[in-house]
C-alpha positions in Angstrom: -9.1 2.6 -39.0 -6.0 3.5 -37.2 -7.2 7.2 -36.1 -10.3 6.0 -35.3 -9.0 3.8 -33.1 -6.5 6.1 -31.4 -9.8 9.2 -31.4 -12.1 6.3 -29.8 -11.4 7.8 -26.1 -12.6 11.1 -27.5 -16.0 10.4 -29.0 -17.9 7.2 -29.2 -18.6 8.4 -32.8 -15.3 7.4 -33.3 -15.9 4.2 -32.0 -19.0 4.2 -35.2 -15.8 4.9 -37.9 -13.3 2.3 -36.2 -16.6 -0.3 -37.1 -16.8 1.3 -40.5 -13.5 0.4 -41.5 -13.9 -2.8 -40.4 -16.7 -3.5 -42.4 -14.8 -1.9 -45.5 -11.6 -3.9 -44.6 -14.0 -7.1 -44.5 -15.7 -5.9 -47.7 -12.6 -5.7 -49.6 -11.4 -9.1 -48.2 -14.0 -11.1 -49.4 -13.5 -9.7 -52.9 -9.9 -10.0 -53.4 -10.6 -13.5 -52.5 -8.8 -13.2 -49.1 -12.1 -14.4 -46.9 -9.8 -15.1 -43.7 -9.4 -11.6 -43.3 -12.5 -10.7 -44.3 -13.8 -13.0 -41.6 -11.2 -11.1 -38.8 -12.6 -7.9 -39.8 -16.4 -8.7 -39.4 -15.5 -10.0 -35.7 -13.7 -6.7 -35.5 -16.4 -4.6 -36.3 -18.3 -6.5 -33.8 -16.9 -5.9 -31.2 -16.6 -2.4 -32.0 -20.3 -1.9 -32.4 -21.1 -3.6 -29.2 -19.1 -1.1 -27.2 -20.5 1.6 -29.3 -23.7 0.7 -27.9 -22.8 -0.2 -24.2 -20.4 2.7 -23.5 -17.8 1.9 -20.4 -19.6 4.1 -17.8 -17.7 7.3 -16.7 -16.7 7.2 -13.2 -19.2 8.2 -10.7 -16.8 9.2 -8.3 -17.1 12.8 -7.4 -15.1 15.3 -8.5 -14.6 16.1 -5.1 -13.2 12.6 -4.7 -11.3 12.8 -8.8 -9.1 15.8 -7.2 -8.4 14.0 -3.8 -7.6 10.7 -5.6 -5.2 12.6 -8.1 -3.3 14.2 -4.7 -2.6 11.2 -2.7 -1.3 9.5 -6.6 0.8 12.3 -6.5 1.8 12.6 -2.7 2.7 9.0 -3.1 5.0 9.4 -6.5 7.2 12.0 -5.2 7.5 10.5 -1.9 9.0 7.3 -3.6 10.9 9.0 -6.2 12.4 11.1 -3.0 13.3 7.7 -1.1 14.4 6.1 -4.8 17.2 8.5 -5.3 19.0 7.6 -1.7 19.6 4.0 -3.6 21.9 2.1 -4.1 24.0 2.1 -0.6 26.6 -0.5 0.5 27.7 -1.5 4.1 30.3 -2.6 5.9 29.8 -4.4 8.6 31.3 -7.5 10.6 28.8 -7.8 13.5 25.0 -7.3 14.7 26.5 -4.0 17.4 27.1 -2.0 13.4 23.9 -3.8 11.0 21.2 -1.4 12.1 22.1 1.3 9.6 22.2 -1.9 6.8 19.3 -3.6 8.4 17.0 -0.1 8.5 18.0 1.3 4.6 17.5 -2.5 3.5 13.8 -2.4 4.9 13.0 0.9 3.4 14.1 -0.2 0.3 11.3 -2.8 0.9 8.7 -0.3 1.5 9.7 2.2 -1.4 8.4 -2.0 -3.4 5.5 -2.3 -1.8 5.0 1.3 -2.0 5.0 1.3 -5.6 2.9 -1.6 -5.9 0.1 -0.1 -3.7 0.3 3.4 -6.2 -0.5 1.4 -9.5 -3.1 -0.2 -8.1 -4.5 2.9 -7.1 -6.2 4.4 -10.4 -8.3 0.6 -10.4 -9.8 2.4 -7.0 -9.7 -1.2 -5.4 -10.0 -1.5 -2.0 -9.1 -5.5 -0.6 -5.6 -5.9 -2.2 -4.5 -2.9 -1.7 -5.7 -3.1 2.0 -3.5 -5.8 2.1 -0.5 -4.3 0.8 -0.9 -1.4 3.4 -1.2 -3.8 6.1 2.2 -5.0 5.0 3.4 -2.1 4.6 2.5 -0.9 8.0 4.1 -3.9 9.6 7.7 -3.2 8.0 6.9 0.6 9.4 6.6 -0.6 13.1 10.0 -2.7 12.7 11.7 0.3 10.9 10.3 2.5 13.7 11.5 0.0 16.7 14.6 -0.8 15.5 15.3 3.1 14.7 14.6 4.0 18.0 17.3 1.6 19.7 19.3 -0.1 16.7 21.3 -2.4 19.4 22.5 -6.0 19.4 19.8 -7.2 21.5 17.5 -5.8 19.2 18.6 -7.0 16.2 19.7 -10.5 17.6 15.5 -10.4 18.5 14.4 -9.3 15.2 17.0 -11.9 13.4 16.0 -14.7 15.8 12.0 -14.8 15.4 13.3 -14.7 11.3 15.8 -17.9 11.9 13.3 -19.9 14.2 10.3 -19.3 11.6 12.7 -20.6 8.9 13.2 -23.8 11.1 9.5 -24.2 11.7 9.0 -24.1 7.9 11.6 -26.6 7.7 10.2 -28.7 9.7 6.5 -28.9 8.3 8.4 -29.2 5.0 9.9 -32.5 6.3 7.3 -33.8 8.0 5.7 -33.5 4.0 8.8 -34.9 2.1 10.0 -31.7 0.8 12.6 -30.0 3.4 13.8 -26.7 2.7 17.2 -26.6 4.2 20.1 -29.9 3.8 21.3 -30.8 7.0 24.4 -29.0 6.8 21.8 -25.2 6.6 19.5 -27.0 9.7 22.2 -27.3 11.8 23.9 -24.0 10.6 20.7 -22.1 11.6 20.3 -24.1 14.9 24.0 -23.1 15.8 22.8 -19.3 15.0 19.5 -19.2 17.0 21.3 -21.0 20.1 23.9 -17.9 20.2 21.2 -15.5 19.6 19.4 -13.3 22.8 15.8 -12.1 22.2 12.5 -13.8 22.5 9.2 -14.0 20.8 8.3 -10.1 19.0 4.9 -9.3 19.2 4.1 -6.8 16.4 1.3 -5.0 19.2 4.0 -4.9 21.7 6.7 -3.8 19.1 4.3 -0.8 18.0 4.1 0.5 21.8 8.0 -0.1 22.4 8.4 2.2 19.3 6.1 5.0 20.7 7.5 4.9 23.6 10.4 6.7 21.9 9.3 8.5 19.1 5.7 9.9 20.5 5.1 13.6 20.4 9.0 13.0 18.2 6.9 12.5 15.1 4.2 15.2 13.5 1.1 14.6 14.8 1.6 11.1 16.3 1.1 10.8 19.9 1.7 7.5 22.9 0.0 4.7 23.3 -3.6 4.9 23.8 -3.8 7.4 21.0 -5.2 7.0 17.9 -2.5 8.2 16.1 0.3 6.7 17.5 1.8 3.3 16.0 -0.2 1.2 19.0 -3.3 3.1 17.6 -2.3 3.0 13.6 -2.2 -1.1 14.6 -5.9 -1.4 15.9 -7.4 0.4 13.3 -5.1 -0.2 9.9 -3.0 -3.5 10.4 -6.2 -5.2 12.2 -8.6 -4.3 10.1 -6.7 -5.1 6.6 -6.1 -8.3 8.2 -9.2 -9.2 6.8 -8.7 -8.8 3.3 -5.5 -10.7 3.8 -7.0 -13.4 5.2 -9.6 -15.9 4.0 -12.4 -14.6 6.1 -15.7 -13.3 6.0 -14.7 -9.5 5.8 -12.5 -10.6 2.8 -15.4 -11.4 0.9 -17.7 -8.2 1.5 -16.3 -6.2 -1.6 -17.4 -8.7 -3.8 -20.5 -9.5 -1.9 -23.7 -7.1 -1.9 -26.9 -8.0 -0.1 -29.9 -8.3 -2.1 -32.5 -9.2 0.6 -32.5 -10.4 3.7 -32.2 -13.9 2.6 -30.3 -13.2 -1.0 -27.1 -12.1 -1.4 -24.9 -11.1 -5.0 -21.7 -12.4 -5.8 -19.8 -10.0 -8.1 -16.1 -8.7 -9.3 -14.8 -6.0 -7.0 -16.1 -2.4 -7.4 -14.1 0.9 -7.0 -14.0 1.7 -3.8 -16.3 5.5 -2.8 -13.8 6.6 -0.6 -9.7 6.9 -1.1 -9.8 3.9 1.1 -5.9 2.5 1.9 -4.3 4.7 -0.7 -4.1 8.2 1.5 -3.0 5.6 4.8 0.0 4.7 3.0 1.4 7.5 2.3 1.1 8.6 5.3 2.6 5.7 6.9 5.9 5.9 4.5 6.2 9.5 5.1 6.5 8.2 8.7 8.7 5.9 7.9 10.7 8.3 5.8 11.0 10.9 8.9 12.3 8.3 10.7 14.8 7.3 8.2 16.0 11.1 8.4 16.4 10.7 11.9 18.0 7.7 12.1 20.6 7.6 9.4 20.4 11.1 8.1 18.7 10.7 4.8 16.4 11.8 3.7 15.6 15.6 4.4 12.9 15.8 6.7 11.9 19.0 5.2 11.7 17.6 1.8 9.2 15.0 3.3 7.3 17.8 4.8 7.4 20.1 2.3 5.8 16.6 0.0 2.7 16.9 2.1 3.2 20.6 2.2 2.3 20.4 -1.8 -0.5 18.0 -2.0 -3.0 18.7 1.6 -5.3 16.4 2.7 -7.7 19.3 2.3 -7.9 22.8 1.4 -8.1 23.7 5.2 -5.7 21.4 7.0 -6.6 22.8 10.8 -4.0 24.2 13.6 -2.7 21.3 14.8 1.0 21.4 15.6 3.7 19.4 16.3 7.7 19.5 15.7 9.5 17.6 12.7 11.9 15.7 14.6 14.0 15.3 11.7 14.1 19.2 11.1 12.8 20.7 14.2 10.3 22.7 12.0 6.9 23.0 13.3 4.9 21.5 10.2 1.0 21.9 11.0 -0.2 20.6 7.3 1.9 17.0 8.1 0.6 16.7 11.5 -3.2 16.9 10.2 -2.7 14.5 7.5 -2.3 12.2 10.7 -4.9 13.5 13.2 -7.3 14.2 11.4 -9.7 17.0 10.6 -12.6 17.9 12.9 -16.3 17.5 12.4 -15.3 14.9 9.1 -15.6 11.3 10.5 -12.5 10.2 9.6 -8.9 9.7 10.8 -5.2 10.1 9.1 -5.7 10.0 5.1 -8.8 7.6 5.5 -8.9 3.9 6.7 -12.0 1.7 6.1 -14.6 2.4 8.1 -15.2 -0.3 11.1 -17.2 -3.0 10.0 -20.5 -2.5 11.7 -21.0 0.4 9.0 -20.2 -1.7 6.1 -22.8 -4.5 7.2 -20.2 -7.1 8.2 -21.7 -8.6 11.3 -18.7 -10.2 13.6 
């Protein structure tokens, strides 16, 4: 029973023997007087008939589609297990002017998280929650990105201000309901800390143009604002439309909705997803995030990031677009495509979702 049951991936004759046994095992229960067992085993055998005759259906995804899925999985792995080995780092520091090196290795250590959360949920091929995660990821991208580009106290004192007055918001909806989340001693602690603190409300739009204002044309393939592929751009068209799945709202619901007719619709568990959906996007957006890191504090190797992308292409023709690594000053055509784009195929970067007109979402 126990090589059937290891074979069953193999054959679904296997699957036959593994009920076999079963019925043997139950057989042999029932005469030795041991009927519990015997009962088990004709429950198990069962079961193992039933999916003997409804098979798990293989995966309809194209091969095509198999080999591109197994590149970004892998594109993503080493891209983590590269920023994994940079940890753990200790600080010293004493004041906001000396936190941004802290501040930008702590967030990336974020990212490498939700990173690794977005990879195993990639062989599932499901689109909404990893949508989600990218979305979140993409947002800790723009404020590594920002605060790379000018780590100074007014910066920081900005970021950690928005963070202190949402804590005091919380607290007080969490008082108004009987159920504060600071004593008064913290409330008045972090009221002492936002009064000293300069900065105003951060926008994450207005955050994503500040940050291509410095690092456009800086970055492989990623131009200003108004461009698609610039940080402004990467927010209209990745952070906007995952908002949806994080969100309860209508285009939440359309992977587990199908239309029947026009006036009947199907409720159902979420389906793999055709395309590579979010998966290829994040990489793409870490690998960002990673050249900045090289930039900023010097770790990691830009042309080990590079050469990542170098190793598993978006295609087997990745076009002549150029741009220079500003960590390495390399000219690195293959990276810069992953982001643009390649001609004539309908899609841009690694593949985002496509707008919701095509995917029957109306509004």
């Amino acid at each position: 029973m126990a090589v059937m049951y290891a074979l069953e991936r193999r054959d679904r004759r296997y699957t036959l023997g593994f009920a076999a046994g079963c019925l043997l095992s139950s057989l042999y229960g029932f005469l030795a007087g041991a009927w519990p067992f015997g009962v088990v085993e004709v429950i198990w055998a069962g079961v193992a008939l039933n999916r003997y005759r409804h098979p798990k259906p293989a995966s309809t995804r194209a091969p095509a589609m198999r080999d591109r899925d197994a590149v970004i999985h892998a594109r993503g792995r080493e891209l983590v297990e590269l920023a994994t080995g940079y940890f753990p780092r200790e600080f010293d520091f004493t004041a906001d002017a000396d936190a941004g090196p802290f501040v930008l290795t702590a967030m990336l250590s974020r990212m490498i998280g939700t990173m690794k959360a977005i990879g195993a949920q990639h062989p599932a091929q499901l689109e909404a929650d990893a949508g989600a995660a990218v979305r979140d990821l993409f947002e800790q991208a723009v404020y590594l990105a920002w605060l790379a580009a000018d780590p100074s106290v007014e910066r920081i004192q900005a970021w950690r201000k928005v963070d202190l007055k949402a804590r005091l918001a919380a607290d007080n909806d969490g008082r108004a309901h009987g159920n504060p989340l600071f004593t008064d001693e913290q409330r008045a602690d972090v009221e002492v800390q936002i009064a000293k603190l300069s900065g105003d409300r951060l926008v994450l739009a207005s955050v994503a143009e500040e940050a291509d204002r410095h690092w456009a044309q800086k970055l492989p393939g990623m131009g200003g604002n108004g461009e698609a592929q610039s940080f402004r751009g990467l927010y209209a068209f990745v952070y906007r439309n995952y908002s949806g799945f994080t969100h309860s709202t209508y285009r939440g619901l359309h992977p587990v909705v199908v239309d029947l007719s026009s006036t009947r619709k199907q409720v159902r568990l979420e389906e793999p997803y055709e395309g590579s959906g979010p998966y290829g996007m994040a990489t793409v957006i870490f690998g960002l995030s990673l050249l900045i890191a090289g930039s900023a504090l010097g770790w990691p190797n830009g042309g080990d990031v590079v050469a990542i992308f170098e190793r598993n292409p978006r295609a087997a023709s990745l076009g002549d677009v150029e741009s220079t690594d500003v960590a390495t000053g390399v000219p690195s055509p293959g990276f810069a495509a992953l982001i643009q784009g390649d001609p004539g195929d309908g899609e841009r970067g690694d593949e985002v979702c496509p707008p919701p007109a095509e995917q029957g979402i109306s509004s």
